[in-house]
Structures are given as structure tokens and as C-alpha cells.
C-alpha positions in Angstrom: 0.0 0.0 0.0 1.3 3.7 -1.0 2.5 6.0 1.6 -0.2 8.8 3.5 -3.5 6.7 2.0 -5.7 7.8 5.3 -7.9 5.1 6.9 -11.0 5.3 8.7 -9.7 3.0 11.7 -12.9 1.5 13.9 -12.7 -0.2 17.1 -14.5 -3.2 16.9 -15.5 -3.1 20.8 -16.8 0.1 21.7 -17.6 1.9 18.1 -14.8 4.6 18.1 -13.4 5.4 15.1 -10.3 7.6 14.1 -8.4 8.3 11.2 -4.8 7.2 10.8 -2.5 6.6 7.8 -0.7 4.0 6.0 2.9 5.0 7.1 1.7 4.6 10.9 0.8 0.7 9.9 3.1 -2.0 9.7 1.8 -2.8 6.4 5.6 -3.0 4.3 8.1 -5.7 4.7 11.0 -4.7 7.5 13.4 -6.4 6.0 14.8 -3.4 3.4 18.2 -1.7 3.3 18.5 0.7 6.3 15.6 -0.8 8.3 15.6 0.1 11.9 13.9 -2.9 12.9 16.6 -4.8 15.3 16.9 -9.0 16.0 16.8 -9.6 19.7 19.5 -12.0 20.3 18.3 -15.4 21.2 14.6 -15.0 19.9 15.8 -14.7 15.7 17.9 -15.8 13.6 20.4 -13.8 12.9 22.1 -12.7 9.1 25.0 -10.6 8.4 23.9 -7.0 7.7 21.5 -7.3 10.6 20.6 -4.8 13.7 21.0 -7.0 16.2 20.4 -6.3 20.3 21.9 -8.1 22.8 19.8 -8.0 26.2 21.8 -5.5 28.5 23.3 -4.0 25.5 23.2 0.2 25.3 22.3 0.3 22.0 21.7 -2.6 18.7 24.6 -3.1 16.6 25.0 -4.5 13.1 26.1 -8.0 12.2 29.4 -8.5 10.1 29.1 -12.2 9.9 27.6 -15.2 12.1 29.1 -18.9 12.4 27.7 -21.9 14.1 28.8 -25.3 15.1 27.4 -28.4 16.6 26.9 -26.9 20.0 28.6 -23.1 19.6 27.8 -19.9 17.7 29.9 -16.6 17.2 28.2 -13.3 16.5 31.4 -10.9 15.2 29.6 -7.4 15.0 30.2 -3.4 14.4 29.5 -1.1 17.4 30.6 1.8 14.9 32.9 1.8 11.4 36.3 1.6 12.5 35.5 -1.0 15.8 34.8 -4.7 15.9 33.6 -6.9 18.6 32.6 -10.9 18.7 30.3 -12.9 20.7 30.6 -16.5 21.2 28.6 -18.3 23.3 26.6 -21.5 23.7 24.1 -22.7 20.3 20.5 -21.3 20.6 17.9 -22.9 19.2 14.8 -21.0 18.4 12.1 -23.2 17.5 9.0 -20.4 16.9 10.3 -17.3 15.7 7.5 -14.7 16.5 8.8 -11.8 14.4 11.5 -12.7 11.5 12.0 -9.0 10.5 12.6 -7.5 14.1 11.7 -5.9 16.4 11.2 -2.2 17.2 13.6 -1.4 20.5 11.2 0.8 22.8 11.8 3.2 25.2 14.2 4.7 22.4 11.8 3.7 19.5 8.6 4.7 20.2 8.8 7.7 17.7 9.6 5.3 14.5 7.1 2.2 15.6 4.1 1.7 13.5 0.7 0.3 15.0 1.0 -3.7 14.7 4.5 -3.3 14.8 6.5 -5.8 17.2 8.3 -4.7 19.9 10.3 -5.5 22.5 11.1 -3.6 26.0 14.4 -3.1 26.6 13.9 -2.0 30.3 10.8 -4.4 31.2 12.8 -7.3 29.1 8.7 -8.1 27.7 8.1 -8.0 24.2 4.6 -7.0 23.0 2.9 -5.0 20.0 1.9 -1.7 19.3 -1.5 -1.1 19.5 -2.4 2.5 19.0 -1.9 6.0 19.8 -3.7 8.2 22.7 -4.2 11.9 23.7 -3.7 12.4 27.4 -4.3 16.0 27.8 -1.7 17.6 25.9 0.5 15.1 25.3 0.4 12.3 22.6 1.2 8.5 23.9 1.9 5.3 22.2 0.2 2.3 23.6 1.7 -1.0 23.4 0.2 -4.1 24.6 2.6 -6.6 26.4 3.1 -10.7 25.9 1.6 -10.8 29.6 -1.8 -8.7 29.0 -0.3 -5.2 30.5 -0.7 -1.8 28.7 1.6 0.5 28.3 1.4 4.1 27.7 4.8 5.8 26.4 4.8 9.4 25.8 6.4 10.5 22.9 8.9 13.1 23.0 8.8 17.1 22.5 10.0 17.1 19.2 7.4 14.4 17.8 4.2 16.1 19.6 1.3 16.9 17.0 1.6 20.8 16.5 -1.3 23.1 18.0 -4.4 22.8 16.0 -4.8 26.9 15.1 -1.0 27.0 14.2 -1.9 23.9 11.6 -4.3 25.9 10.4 -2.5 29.0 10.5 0.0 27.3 8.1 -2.4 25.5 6.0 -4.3 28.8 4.6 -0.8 30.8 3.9 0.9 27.5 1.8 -2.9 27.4 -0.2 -2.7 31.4 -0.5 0.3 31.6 -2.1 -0.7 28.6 -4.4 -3.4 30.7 -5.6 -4.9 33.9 -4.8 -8.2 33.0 -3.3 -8.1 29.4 -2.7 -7.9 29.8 0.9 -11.5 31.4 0.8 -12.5 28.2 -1.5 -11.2 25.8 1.1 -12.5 24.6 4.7 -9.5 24.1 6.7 -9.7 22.0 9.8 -7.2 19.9 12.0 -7.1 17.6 14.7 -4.5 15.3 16.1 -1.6 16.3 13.4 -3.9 15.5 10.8 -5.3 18.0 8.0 -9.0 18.0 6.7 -10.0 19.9 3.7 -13.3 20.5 2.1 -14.7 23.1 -0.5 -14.9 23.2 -4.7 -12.2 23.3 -6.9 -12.3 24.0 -10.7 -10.4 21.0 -11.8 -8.4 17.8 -10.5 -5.0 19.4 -11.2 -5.9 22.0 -8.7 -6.9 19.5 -6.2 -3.8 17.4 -6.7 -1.8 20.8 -6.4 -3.7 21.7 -3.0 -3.0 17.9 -1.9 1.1 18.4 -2.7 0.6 21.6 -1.2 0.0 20.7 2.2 1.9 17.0 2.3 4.8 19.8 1.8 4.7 20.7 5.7 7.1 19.5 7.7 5.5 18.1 11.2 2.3 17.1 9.6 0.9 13.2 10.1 -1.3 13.5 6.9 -4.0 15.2 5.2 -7.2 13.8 4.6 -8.1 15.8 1.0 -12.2 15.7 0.5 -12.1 18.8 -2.0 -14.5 18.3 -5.0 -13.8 19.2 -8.1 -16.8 21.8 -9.6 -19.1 20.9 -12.5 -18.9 23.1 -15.4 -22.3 23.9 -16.2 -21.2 25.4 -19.6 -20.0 21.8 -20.8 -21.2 18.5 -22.2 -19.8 15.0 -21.2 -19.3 15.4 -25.2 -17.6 18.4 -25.3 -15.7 17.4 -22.0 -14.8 14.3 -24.2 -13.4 16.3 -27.0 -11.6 18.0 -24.8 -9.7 15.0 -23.6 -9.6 13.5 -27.7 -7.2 16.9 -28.1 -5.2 16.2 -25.3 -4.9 12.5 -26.5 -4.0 13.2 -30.2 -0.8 14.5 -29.8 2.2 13.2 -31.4 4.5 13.9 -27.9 2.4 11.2 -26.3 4.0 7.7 -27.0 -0.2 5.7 -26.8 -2.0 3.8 -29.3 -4.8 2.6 -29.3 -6.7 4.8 -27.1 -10.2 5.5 -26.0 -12.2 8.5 -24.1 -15.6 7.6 -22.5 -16.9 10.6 -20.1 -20.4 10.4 -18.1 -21.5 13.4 -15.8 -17.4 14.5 -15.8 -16.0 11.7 -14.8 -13.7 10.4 -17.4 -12.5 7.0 -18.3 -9.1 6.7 -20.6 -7.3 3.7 -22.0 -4.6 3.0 -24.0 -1.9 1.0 -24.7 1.9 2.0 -24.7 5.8 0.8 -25.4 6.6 -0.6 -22.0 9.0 1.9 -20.4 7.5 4.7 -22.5 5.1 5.6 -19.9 3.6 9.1 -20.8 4.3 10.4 -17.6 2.7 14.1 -18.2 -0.9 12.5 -19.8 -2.6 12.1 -16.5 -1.9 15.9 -15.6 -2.8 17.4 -19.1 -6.1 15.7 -18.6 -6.9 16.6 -14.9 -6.1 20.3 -15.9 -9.2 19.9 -18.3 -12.2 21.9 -16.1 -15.3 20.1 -15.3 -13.5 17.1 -15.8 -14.5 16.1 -11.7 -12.9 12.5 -11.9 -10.3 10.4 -13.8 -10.2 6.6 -14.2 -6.6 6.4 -16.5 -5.8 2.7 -17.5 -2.8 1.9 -19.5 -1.0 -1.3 -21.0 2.2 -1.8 -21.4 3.5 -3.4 -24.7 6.9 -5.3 -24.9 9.1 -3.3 -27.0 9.6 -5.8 -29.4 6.2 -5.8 -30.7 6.2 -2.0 -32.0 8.3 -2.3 -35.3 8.6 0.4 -38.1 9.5 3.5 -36.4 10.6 5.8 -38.7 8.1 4.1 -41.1 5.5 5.2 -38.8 6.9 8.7 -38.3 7.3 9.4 -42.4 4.4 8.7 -43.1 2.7 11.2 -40.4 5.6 14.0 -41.4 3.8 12.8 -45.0 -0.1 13.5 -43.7 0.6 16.4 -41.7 1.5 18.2 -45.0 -1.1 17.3 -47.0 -3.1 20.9 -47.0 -6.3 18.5 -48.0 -6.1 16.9 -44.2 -5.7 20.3 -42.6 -7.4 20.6 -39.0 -6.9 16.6 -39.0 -4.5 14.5 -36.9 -3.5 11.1 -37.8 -1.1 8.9 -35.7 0.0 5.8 -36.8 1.4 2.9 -35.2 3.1 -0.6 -36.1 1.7 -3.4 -33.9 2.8 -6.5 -34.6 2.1 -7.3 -38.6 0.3 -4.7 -38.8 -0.3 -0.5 -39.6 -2.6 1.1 -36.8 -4.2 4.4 -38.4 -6.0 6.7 -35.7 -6.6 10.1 -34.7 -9.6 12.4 -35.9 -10.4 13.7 -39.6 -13.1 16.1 -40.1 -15.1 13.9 -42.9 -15.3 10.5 -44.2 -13.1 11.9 -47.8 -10.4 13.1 -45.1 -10.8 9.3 -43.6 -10.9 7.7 -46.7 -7.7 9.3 -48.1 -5.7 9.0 -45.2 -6.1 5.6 -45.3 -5.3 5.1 -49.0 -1.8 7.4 -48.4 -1.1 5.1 -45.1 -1.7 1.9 -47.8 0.7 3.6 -50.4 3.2 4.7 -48.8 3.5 2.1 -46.6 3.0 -1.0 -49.2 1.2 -2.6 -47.0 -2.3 -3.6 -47.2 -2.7 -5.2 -43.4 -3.8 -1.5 -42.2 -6.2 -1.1 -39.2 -8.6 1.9 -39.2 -9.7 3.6 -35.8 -9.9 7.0 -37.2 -12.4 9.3 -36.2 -14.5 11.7 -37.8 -14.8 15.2 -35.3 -16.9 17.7 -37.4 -15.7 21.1 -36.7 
């Protein structure tokens, strides 16, 4: 799951409910490069490159390697980059490894640990999970739930506190100001617990991705929950809305074939296929920039490069078309899929199809040519 998706948390006992994010859940694997997550000697197996913390220890270290024998096991590990220490020590065997990836080291942890993360106590020598976060008064707590049933509430420390609620605010409305005169007034601007709210009308999608960007900017900030809509334009038809996103679409800078536009009551739906690693990265905000357009459904398919032969076929021949003065106001794109010619685009009438076709035939020799041109009257 991506990074700041917000999540309507409920408790399944008394009916509260709270919104928390996907970077406050243990929802990734820990294993990664630069993982903070340590092994707690005797309860994991242990790998070179691992945090590792031995019980009594004042802080985790990382493994350089780990040998064992019949009934012995050495542990030669890095305290810092220039020092190296070993541990030998009778074989353990550990039969039910509980937590593979680690553990999160608490006190000194409680900032980085993610609710369902695993944890272990260095203090209490208990290991247990993290279970949630609290509001006592002013302060913020982490609650973890210990192996033996006990709670635990760990406040977290000054620099991690949620900021005050008005100065979130405060913030907010300046950063949307200065993205645009007036959106401030356009936009409802709560906050509560860290967390962002934002309601109001927009006049398109880019605008409400901007205001999105916008505020995930500020530093100190657990997330922002973004219900902005995006305003209807009265003045425009789902058709005209979909000839809107035609022009953005039939443009030779966009590396797509095969495409389609369907728009009902603004909210657009867009296929197409493309090269694989040819991703048209700037499609998506071309299209949200279109107003009325209140929601976007944008479906591509890659195609191995292998299949797309006849490039500078392809592009002759639309160099070719785009001079003939008879196709004026016209755009045709075409493609070489498989065996082969796609021909597609728009043409104002069905002589303007017709021939297009005929010069795609001729001056490609081929006569394996697929129409999907379209006929836009202007």
C-alpha cells in the first residue's frame, strides 16, 4: 500500500473510530536496506547486515558475519565503522520465531514504531505489539500491549508532539494562498491530532492534486485527509468534455496507441496502450487540468518493445499527412503493432478518412492497415 493513504480506523469493541494513515501501519516488509527494525538475540535468527540487540546492551549493533557449530555460535559485530567486537557463546535454538523482521527497541523507539508493529522492552525485558496512539491531555502517547496482557502508555517526546491545531491551520491557509490567490476562501481548513481536513470546490483535478502536494509539503504534519471536490462546469457536455480529452490525447509527444475516451456526468475514463518503459508520464496531468473534468479513471497497458516495429516508417508517413493541405485541422497517428499499420486520430469527414487511409496503404505498401480513425466535425 502507498504511503499517506488515510484510513478510517474502527474499534470493533466500543464503536470509536479515528483516522490514521498507511505509514503509521506495519503494512511493508521490514526487511529493506537501512531498516531500523533490530533481532533480539536469542529470539531470531540472525544474518550478516542485521541490527542485532543483545539484552543489557546500550544500543543494537549490526552483524558483520555469524558462524555456528554443533553446539557453539559466534556473532562478530560493528558497534561503529572503525570497531569490531565478537560474541561467542553457547548454540541457541529457536524453534517459533515470533517476528522474523525485528523488532522495534522501545523506550528509544517509540517515535519510529508503526501500529502492529512488534516490539520488545528493553527495560521491562517483555516483548509486545503496538496497538495504538492516545491523547492524554496535551501530550500524545503510544500504547503498546505486552506478551503478559499489560498496557503501556509511552509518551512520545517534544519534538514528535502533533503541533497546536490553530498554528496547523495558521499554516495551511498561507501554503494554499500563495498557491493561488483565493483558494484559501475556497477551502475549509480544519485539524485535529496532526492530521489535515480539507473540504470546498475546486475548478479541476490538477488544482486539487496541487492543494494535496501543497499541504503534504509541511514538515510536522501526520497527513492530510483531502475531500475537496472538483466543480461541474455547467457550460460543458460530457461530449464536449470528451473532445476535450480527444485533443489532449491526439498528440504526437504522447508515445499511446490505441486509445479510448468515455466521459459520463465529468468523470472520465481513458485507456490506451503503450511501449513498456514509455510511460507518458505528463498524460494524467494534461487531462486533470481539463475543467469540469471532476474525476479520472486512467488505464494503460504496457507493450513489450519488441512488438512496436517500423518507427521511422511510422513517423514518415505522419511527417507525410501532416503536409497534405487536404487533411488540414486533421491529426492522424500511426502505429506498427505486430504485422500490422494502426491508423487513428480524428479527420473532419469520411473523404479526409478515406484518403488518409489510401496514403497510409501507399506509402506504406502494406495492405494489413487497421482503421480507428475518427470523424470530429468542426
Amino acid at each position: 500500500m502507498e504511503r499517506g493513504i488515510p484510513l478510517l480506523c474502527v474499534c470493533t469493541q466500543c464503536g470509536t473510530f479515528h483516522v490514521a494513515f498507511s505509514q503509521e501501519f506495519a503494512f511493508c516488509c521490514k526487511d529493506k536496506v537501512n531498516s531500523d527494525y533490530a533481532k533480539v538475540y536469542g529470539h531470531n535468527r540472525i544474518f550478516p547486515g542485521d541490527w542485532i540487540y543483545f539484552d543489557g546492551a546500550a544500543r543494537p549493533c549490526v552483524v558483520k558475519s555469524f558462524f555456528q557449530s554443533a553446539d557453539r555460535e559466534v556473532v562478530v559485530y560493528k558497534q561503529n565503522e572503525f570497531s569490531e567486537e565478537k560474541y561467542e557463546g553457547p548454540k541457541v535454538v529457536i524453534e517459533h520465531e515470533v517476528s522474523p523482521e525485528g523488532y522495534r527497541l522501545l523506550p528509544a523507539q517509540c517515535v519510529h514504531t508503526l501500529l502492529g508493529d512488534r516490539v520488545y522492552h528493553v527495560l521491562r525485558k517483555q516483548f509486545g505489539i503496538a496497538v495504538g496512539v492516545v491523547k492524554d491531555k496535551t501530550n500524545d502517547k503510544l500504547v503498546v500491549k505486552m506478551d503478559d496482557g499489560m498496557l503501556i502508555f509511552m509518551s512520545y517526546p517534544r519534538y514528535a508532539e502533533n503541533p497546536p491545531n490553530d498554528e496547523v491551520i495558521s499554516v495551511v491557509r498561507k501554503r494554499l494562498e500563495s498557491l493561488s490567490k483565493g483558494l484559501s476562501e475556497d477551502i475549509t481548513v480544519e485539524a485535529g491530532q496532526g492530521i489535515v481536513y480539507l473540504r470546498g470546490f475546486v475548478s479541476s483535478l490538477a488544482i486539487k492534486r496541487a492543494v494535496q502536494s501543497c499541504v503534504n509539503d509541511i514538515a510536522g504534519l501526520r497527513g492530510c485527509v483531502n475531500l475537496v471536490r472538483v466543480r461541474k462546469n455547467s457550460k460543458l457536455t460530457d461530449r464536449e468534455l470528451e473532445r476535450e480529452v480527444w485533443n489532449v490525447l491526439d498528440d504526437a509527444a504522447n508515445p499511446i496507441f490505441k486509445y479510448d475516451v468515455e466521459v459520463k456526468s465529468g468523470v472520465a475514463k481513458v485507456s490506451f496502450f503503450y511501449e513498456d518503459e514509455v510511460y507518458p508520464t505528463e498524460l494524467k496531468s494534461r487531462i486533470e487540468s481539463i475543467s469540469g473534468i471532476i474525476s479520472l479513471n486512467l488505464i494503460g497497458t504496457a507493450i513489450l518493445k519488441e512488438n512496436i516495429g517500423k518507427r521511422e516508417l511510422c513517423r514518415s508517413i505522419m511527417e507525410k499527412l501532416s503536409s497534405f493541405r487536404i487533411l488540414n485541422n486533421s491529426f492522424v497517428r500511426v502505429t506498427c503493432v505486430g504485422n500490422r499499420l494502426l491508423v487513428e486520430g480524428r479527420v473532419n469527414s469520411l473523404f479526409q478518412r478515406e484518403l488518409a487511409l489510401l496514403a497510409v496503404a501507399g506509402l506504406s505498401r502494406s495492405v494489413a492497415v487497421g482503421n480507428r480513425l475518427r470523424i470530429f466535425k468542426s
